[in-house]
C-alpha positions as CSV (number, residue, x, y, z in Angstrom):
1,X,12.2,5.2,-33.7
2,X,14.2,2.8,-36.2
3,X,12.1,1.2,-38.9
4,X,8.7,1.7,-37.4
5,X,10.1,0.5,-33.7
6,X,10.3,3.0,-31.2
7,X,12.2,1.5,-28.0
8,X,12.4,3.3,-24.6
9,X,14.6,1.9,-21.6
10,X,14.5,3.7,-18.3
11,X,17.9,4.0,-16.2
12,X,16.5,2.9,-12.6
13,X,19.1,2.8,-10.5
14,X,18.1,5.2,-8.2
15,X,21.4,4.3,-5.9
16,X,23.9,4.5,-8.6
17,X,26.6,6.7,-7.9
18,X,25.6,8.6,-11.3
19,X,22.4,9.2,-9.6
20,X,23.6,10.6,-6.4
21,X,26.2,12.5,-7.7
22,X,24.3,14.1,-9.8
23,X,20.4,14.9,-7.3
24,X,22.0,13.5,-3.8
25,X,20.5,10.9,-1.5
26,X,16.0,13.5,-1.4
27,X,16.4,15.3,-4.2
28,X,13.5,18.2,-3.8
29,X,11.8,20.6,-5.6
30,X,13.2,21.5,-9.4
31,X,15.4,19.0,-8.5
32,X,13.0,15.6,-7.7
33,X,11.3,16.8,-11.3
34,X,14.5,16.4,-12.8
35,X,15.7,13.2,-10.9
36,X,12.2,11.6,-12.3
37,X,13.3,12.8,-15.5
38,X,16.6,11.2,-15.7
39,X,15.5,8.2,-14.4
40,X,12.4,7.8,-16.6
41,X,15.2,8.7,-19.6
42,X,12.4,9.4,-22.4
43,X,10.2,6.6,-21.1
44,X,7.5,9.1,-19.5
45,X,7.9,11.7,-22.9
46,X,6.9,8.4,-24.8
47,X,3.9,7.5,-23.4
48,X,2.8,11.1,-23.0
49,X,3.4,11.8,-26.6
50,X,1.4,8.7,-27.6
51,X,-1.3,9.9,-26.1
52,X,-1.0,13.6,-27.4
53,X,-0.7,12.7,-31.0
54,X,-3.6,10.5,-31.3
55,X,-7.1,11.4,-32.4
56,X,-8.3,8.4,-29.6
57,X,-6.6,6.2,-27.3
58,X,-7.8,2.7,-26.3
59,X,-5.3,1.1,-23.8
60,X,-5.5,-1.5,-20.8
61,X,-4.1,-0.6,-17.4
62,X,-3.5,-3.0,-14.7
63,X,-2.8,0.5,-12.4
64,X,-3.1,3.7,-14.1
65,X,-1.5,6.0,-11.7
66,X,1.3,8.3,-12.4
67,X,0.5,12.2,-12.6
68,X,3.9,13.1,-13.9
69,X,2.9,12.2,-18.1
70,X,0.3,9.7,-18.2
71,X,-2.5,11.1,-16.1
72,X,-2.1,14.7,-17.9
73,X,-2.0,13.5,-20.7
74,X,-5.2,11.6,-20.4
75,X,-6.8,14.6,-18.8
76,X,-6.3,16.8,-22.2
77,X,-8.4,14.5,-23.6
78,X,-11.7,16.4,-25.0
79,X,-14.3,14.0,-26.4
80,X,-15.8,15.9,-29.3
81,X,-19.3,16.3,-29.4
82,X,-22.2,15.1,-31.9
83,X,-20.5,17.0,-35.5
84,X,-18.1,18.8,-33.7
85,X,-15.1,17.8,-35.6
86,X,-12.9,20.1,-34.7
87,X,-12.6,19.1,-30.8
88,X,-9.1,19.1,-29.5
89,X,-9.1,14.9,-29.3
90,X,-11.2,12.5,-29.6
91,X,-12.1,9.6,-27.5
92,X,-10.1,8.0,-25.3
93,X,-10.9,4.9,-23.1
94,X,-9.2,2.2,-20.5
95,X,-9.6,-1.0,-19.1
96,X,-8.3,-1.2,-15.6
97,X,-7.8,-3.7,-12.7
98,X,-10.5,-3.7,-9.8
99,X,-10.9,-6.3,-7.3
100,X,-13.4,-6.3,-4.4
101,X,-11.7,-5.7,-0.7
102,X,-12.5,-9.6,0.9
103,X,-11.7,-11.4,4.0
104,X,-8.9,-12.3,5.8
105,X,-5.6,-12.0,3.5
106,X,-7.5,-11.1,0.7
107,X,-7.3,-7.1,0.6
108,X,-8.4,-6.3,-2.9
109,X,-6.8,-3.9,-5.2
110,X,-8.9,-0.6,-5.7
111,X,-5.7,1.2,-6.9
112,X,-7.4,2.8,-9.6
113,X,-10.8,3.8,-8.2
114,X,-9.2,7.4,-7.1
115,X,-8.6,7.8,-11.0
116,X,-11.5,6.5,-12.3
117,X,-14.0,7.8,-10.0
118,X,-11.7,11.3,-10.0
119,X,-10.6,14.1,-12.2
120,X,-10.5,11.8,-15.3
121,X,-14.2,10.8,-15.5
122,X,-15.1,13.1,-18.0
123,X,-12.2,12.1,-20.2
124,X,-12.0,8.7,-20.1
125,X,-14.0,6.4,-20.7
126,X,-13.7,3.5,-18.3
127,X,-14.1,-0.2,-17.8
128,X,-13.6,-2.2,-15.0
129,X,-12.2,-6.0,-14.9
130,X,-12.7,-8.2,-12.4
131,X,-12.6,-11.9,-14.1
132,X,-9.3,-12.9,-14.4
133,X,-6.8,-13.2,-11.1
134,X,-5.5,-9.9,-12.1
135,X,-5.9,-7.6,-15.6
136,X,-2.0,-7.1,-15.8
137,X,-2.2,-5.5,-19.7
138,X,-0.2,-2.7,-19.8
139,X,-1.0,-1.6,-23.4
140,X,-2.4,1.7,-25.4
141,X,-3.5,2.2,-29.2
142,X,-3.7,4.8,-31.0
143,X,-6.3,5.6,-33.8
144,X,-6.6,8.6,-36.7
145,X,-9.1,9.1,-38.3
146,X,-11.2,6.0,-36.7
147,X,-9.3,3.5,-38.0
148,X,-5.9,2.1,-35.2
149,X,-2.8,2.6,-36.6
150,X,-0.5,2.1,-33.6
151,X,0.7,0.4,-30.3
152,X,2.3,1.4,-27.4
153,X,2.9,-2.2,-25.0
154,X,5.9,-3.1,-22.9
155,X,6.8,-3.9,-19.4
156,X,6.4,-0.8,-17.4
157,X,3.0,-0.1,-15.8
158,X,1.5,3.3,-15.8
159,X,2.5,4.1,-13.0
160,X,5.3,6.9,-11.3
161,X,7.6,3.9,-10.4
162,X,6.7,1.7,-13.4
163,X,8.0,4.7,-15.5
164,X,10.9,5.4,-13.4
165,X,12.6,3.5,-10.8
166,X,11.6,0.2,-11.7
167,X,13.6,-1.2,-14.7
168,X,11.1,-1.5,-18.1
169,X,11.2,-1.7,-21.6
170,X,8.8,0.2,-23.6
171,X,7.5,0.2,-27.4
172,X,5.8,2.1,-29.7
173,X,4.7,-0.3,-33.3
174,X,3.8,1.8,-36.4
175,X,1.8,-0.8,-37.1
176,X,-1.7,-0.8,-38.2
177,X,-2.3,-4.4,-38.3
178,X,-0.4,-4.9,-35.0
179,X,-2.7,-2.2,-33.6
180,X,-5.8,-4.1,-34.9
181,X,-4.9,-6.8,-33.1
182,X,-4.8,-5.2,-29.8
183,X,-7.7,-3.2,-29.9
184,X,-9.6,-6.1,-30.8
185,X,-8.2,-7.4,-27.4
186,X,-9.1,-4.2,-25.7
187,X,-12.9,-4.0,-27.3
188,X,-13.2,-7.8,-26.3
189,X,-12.2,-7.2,-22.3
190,X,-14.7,-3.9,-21.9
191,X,-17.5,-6.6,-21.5
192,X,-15.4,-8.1,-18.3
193,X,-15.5,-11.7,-20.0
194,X,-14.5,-14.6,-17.9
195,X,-11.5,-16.5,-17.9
196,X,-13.1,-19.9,-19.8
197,X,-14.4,-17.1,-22.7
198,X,-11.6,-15.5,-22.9
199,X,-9.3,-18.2,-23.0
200,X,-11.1,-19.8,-26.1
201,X,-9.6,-16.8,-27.7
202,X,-5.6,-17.7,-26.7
203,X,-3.6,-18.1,-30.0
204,X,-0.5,-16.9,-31.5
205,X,-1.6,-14.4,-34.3
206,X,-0.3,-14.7,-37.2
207,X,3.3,-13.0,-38.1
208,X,2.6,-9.1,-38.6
209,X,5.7,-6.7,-41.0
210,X,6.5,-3.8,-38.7
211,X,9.0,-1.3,-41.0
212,X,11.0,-2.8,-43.5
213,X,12.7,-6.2,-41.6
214,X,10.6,-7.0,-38.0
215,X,8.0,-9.6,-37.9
216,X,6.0,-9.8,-34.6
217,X,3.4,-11.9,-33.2
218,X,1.4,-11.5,-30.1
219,X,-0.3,-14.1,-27.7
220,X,-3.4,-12.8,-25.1
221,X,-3.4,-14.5,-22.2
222,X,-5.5,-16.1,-20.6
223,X,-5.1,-19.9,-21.9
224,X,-6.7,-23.1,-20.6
225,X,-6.8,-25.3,-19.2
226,X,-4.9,-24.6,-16.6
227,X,-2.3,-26.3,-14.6
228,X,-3.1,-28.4,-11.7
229,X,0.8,-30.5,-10.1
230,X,-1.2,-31.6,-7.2
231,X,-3.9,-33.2,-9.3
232,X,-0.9,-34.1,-11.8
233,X,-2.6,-31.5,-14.1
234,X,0.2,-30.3,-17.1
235,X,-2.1,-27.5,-18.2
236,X,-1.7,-25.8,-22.0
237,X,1.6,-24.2,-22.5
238,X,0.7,-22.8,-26.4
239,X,2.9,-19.7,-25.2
240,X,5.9,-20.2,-22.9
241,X,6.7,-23.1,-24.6
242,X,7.3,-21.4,-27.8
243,X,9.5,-19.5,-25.6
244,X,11.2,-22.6,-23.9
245,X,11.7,-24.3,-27.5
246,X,13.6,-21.1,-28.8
247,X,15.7,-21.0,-25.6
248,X,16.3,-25.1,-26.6
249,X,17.5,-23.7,-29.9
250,X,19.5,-21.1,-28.9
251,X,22.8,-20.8,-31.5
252,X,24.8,-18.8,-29.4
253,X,23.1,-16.8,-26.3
254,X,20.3,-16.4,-24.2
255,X,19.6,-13.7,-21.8
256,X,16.5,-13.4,-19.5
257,X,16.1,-10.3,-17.6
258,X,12.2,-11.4,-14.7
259,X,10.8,-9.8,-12.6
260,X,10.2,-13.5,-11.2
261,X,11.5,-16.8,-13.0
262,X,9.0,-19.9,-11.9
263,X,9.0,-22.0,-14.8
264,X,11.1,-24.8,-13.9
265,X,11.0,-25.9,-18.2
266,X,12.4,-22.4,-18.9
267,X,15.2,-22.5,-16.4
268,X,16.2,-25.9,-17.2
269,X,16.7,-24.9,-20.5
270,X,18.1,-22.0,-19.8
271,X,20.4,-24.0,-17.8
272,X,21.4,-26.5,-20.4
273,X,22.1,-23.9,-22.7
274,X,24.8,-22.7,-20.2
275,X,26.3,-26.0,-20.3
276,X,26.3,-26.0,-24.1
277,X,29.4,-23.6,-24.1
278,X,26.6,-20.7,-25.2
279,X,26.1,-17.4,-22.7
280,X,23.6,-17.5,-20.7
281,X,22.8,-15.1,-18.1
282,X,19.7,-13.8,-16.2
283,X,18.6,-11.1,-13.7
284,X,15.6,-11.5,-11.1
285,X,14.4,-9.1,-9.1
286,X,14.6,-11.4,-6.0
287,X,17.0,-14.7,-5.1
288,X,16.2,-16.0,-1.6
289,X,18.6,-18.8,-0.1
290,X,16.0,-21.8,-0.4
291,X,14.0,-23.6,2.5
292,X,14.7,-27.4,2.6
293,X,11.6,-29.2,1.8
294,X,10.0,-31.3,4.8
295,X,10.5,-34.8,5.0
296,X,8.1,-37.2,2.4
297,X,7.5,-34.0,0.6
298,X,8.3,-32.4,-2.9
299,X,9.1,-29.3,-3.2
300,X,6.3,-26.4,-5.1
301,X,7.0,-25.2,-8.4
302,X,7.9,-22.0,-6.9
303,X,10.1,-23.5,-4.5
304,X,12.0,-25.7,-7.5
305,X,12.4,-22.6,-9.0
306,X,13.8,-20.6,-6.6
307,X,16.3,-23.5,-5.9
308,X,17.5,-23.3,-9.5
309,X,17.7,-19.8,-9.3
310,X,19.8,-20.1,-6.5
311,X,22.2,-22.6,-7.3
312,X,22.9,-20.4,-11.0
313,X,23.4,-17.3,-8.8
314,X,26.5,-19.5,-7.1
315,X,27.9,-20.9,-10.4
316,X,29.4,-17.7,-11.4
317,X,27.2,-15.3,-11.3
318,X,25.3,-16.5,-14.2
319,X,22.0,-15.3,-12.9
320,X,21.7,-12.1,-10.1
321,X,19.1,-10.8,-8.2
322,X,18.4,-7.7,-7.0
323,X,19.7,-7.7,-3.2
324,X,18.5,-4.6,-1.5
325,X,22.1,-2.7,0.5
326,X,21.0,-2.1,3.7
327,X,21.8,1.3,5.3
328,X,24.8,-0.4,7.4
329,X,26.4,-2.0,4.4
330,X,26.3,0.9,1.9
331,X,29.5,1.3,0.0
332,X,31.0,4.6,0.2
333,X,29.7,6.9,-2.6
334,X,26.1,5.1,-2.9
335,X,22.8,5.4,-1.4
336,X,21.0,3.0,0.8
337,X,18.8,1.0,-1.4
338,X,15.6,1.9,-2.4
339,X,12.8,0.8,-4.7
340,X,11.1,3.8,-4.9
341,X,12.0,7.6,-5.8
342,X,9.2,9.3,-2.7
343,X,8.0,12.9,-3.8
344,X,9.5,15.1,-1.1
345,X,7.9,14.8,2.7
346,X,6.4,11.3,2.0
347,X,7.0,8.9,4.6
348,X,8.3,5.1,4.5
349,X,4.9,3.1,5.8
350,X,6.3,0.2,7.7
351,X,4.8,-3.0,8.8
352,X,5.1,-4.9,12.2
353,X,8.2,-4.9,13.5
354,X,9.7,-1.7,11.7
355,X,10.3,-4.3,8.4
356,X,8.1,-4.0,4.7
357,X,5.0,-6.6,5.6
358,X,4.2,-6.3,1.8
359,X,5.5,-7.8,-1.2
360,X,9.2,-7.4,-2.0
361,X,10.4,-4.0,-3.5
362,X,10.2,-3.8,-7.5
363,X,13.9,-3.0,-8.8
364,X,13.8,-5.4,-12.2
365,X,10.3,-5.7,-13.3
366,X,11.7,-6.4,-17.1
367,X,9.5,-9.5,-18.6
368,X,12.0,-10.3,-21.5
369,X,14.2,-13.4,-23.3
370,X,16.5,-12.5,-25.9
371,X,17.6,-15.6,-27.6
372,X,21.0,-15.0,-30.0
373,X,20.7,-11.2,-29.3
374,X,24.3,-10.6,-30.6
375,X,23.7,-12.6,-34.3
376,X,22.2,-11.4,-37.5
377,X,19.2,-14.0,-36.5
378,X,17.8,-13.1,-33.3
379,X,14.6,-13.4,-31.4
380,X,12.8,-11.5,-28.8
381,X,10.0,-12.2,-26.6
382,X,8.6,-8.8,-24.5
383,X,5.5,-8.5,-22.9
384,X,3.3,-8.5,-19.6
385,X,3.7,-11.8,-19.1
386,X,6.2,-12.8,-16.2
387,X,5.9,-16.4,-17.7
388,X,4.8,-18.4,-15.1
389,X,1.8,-20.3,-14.2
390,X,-0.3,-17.2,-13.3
391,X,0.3,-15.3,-16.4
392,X,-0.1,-18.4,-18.4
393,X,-3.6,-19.3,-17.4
394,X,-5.1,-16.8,-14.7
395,X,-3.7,-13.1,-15.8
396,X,-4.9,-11.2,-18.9
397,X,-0.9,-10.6,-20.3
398,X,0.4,-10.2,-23.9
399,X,3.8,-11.2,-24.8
400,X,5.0,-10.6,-28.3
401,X,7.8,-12.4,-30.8
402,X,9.7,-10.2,-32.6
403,X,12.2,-11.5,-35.0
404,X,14.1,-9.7,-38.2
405,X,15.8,-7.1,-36.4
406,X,19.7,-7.3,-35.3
407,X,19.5,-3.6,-34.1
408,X,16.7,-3.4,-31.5
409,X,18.4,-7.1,-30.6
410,X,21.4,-5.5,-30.2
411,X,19.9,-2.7,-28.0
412,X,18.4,-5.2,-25.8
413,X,21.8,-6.8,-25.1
414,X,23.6,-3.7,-24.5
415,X,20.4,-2.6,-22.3
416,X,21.1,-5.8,-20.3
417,X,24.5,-5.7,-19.3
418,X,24.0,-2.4,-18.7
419,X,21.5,-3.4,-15.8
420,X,23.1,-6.9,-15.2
421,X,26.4,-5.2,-14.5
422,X,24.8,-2.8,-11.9
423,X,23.3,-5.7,-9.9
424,X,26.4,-8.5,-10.2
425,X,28.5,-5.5,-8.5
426,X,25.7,-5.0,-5.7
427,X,25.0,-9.0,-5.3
428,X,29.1,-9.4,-5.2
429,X,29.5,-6.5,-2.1
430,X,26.5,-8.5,-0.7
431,X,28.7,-11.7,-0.7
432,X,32.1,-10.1,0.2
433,X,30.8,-8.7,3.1
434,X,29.7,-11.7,4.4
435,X,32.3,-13.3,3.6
436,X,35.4,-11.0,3.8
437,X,36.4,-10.2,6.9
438,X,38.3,-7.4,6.3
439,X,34.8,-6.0,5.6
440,X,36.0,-3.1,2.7
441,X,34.2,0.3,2.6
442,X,33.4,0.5,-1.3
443,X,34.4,-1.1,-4.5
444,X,38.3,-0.7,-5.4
445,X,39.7,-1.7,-9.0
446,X,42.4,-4.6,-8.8
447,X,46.1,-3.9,-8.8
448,X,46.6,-6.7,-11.2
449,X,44.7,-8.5,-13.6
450,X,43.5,-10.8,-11.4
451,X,39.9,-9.4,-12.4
452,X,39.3,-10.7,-15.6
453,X,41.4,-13.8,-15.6
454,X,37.8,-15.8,-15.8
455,X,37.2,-14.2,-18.8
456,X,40.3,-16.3,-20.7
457,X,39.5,-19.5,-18.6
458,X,37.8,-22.1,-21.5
459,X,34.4,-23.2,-19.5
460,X,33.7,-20.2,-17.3
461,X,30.5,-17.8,-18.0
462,X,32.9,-14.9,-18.7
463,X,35.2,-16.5,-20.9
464,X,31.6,-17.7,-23.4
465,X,30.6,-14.4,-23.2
466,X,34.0,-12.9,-24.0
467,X,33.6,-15.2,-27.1
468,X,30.0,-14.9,-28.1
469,X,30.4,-11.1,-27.8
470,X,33.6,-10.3,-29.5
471,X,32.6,-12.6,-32.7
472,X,35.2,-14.9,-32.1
């Protein structure tokens, strides 16, 4: 905790060498607790604690899941009875994601109905959400004495992977007012409003004073109206615009670390602030080689996106994606990718064809822009949001503005690099061993310094960030 922020980063890399060197390739028994441990690197501690230290708990859980720290926690939980003030807890309730099982592709999501329908019913008190596309809040609040007087909000879901193998950020705010704000949000979804209501609330909040120097802001998602390109429909932008505009103007960096980047305004800018002789750099969890459009027709904003995605991952690396090693093209001394951390004797459920039929595996599920992270002026955005069309007008999200604070800044930049690093080395043995043919076994350190020559060549990625980064 520094000046009423508490910030929590977890390592996931479960194929690092530092990972398999230190629980091997199934870590079981003692062993898996501990791996879970050292990937979750306080992040699990955090959340439990925040529940544990609060007279009641009101949160919002798109899935509500993991039975390492959240779910025990929750179950101590012991509502106190008519004048019975000296009950263990108090109350402690949740808003979580449901969505009917339909036809055809549309298989529903009743994650959460094991858990709500399960051991935590007499804890918790709980309320379902069907309205919006999907409730993706991830969010807690703690109150004392009645009154909130603190938030817990970040990336990560509640979830054994959110908490562990997939990279998050998470926050505690000391922060009555900022706590007000979110409970409000929380007491206004129990009644499962519907997207036009809820969106009539959309606004940035005024800026709240968290310790002595941070000043945060939060926007709720929903907004409308929403976004229609094939009816030539703009759609309101009231909060990834403020986002785009402070990527506009950037003094000196900008780092993005998506799960998905689909706003072709924030990658342009993004862009042209990496031709502005500024560092830029991004990490996605997935960059696919793009499909040429069909003849007479224009690409979909997804598809745009991807394509600039695709063309900053060849200039330099200046964006990365997460590209899953395959068990054939393992470097000596890792792992075979994998997204998830199984408990010991799970099974792999494969689709057709032996290969994932689902989604693609989470490895960077950050939602974050850090705009001049290295100056005494910076500005943070964090949040739910994966700032995109969905999260803009279908999702319930919240994405905060923090400003005022070069430390936690500072944390995010190191926290960065720290993960962008990992991946530009995996992406890179991708390339190499398509396109080296003397196919090498693992990563070797040069016998010259041949390897940082880009960072002293005026123009190049490297060389900006040399500069921004070093002060000079």
């Amino acid at each position: 905790m520094e000046d009423g922020v508490g910030t929590y980063f977890n390592r996931a890399v479960v194929s690092s060498q530092a990972f398999i060197r230190e629980f091997g390739a199934a870590p079981k028994d003692q062993k898996y607790i501990d791996a879970l441990n050292w990937l979750s690197n306080g992040m699990g501690e955090a959340v439990s604690e925040f529940i544990t230290q609060s007279d009641a708990v009101d949160g919002a859980a798109y899935h509500l899941t993991d039975a390492q720290w959240v779910l025990p926690a929750l179950n101590n939980f012991k509502p106190a009875a008519d004048g019975d003030e000296a009950a263990a807890n108090g109350e402690a309730s949740f808003i979580y994601f449901h969505k009917d099982p339909g036809t055809g592709k549309n298989k529903g999501d009743t994650t959460n109905d094991k858990i709500v329908s399960g051991v935590l019913e007499s804890k918790v008190q709980f309320y379902k959400r069907t309205k919006t596309a999907i409730m993706h809040d991830k969010f807690m609040v703690r109150s004392q004495n009645g009154k909130p007087v603190g938030v817990l909000m970040g990336t990560a879901n509640f979830t054994l992977e959110g908490l562990t193998s997939q990279a998050n950020v998470v926050h505690t705010f000391d922060s009555p007012a900022l706590a007000k704000l979110y409970l409000d949000r929380q007491v206004l979804l129990r009644t499962d409003p519907s997207v036009a209501s809820t969106a009539k609330e959309a606004g940035w909040s005024n800026k709240v004073s968290v310790g002595k120097n941070a000043k945060v802001r939060v926007f709720f998602a929903p907004e409308a109206p929403a976004g229609n390109k094939s009816k030539g429909t703009p759609g309101s932008r009231v909060s990834i615009d403020v986002v785009v505009n402070a990527v506009k103007n950037a003094k000196s960096s900008v780092i993005f670390s998506l799960f998905s980047a689909t706003d072709a305004e924030l990658l342009e800018a993004c862009k042209a602030t990496a031709g502005e002789d500024k560092m830029m750099y991004g990490l996605v969890n997935t960059i696919s080689e793009p499909k040429a459009a069909e003849p007479g027709t224009e690409l979909s904003t997804t598809a745009s996106a991807n394509l600039e995605l695709y063309n900053l991952s060849k200039d330099d690396n200046m964006v990365v994606g997460h590209s899953s090693f395959t068990k054939a093209a393992t470097p000596t001394g890792f792992w075979w990718e994998v997204a998830t951390l199984r408990a010991p004797g799970t099974k792999v459920v494969l689709g057709k064809g032996k290969k994932n039929s689902g989604p693609p595996p989470v490895y960077d599920h950050q939602k974050i822009v850090v705009i001049d992270g290295e100056s005494d002026k910076p500005t943070i955005f964090v949040g739910s949001a994966n700032l995109s069309g969905a999260s803009t007008w279908h999702n319930d999200e919240n994405l905060l503005e923090i400003t005022g604070s070069p430390p936690l800044a500072k944390m995010y930049v190191a926290e960065f690099l720290r993960l962008y690093e990992q991946y530009r080395a995996r992406y890179s043995w991708n390339q190499r061993q398509k396109e080296d043919g003397n196919k090498p076994t693992t990563f070797s350190l040069a016998k010259d310094v041949s390897w940082c020559s880009h960072d002293y060549k005026p123009g190049t990625p490297q060389y900006k960030a040399r500069v921004t980064l070093a002060g000079e």
